[in-house]
N, C-alpha and C positions, 0 to 999 in steps of 0.2 A: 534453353534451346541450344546455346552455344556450347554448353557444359555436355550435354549428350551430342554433340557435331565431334566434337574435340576427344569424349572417351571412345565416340566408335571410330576417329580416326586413330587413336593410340591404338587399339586393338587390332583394327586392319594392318597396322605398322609392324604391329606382332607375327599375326600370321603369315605377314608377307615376309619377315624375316626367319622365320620356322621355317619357311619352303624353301626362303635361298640356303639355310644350312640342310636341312633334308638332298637339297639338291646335289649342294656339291661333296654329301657325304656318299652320294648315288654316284658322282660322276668317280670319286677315287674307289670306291669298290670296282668297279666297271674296270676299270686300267688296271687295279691288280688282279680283279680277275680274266683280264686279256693279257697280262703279260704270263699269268698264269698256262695259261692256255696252252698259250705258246709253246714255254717249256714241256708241258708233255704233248705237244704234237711234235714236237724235235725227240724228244724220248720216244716216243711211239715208231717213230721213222727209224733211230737206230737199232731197236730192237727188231724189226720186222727186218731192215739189212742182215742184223746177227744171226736170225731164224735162217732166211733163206740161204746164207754163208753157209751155216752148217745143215740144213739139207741138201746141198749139193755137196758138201764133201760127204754125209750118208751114202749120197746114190755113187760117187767114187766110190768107195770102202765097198758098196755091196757089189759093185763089177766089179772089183779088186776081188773079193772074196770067191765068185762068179769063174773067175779067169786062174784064180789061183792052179799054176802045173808043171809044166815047160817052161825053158829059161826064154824057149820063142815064145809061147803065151805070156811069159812075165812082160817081155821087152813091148809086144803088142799093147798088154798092158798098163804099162807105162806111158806110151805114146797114147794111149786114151786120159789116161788120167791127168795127163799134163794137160790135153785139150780140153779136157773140162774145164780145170783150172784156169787156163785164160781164158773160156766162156764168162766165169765167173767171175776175172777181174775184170773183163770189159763192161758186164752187168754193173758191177757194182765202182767204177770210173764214172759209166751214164748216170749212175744215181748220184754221185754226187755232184753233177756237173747240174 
């Protein structure tokens, strides 16, 4: 009776020892796949800044293109496009703030 008390505690010992290594082979996947993560949510974010950076200099370019004539439509121009351009740094100052 002691002999089978004794092998089913050896055994219990086992499997309780299989869960704690199961476990903490669970908790380090867990942490590189959240540090993971991370990174491409910081990648995702600079990408989608880069996209809208260069859609707004598009919609520049096409009123450039738009306006192209006169050295007064250029100068008008100009003073749009500049103000785009600090729309677009203050956009993207707030994002990174």
């Amino acid at each position: 009776m002691e002999d089978n008390f004794l092998s089913k505690l050896a055994e219990f010992k086992t499997k309780v020892q299989k869960l704690i290594s199961l476990h903490r082979e669970s908790e380090e996947l867990n942490t590189r796949l959240s540090t993971r993560n991370k990174e491409l949510e910081a990648r995702l974010k600079l990408q989608q800044e880069q996209l809208n950076h260069a859609s707004d200099q598009l919609k520049a370019l096409q009123i450039a293109k738009q306006f192209s004539g006169s050295e007064k439509d250029n100068h008008q121009l100009k003073l749009k496009v500049n103000q785009l351009i600090r729309e677009v740094d203050k956009c993207l100052e707030m994002l990174k703030n």
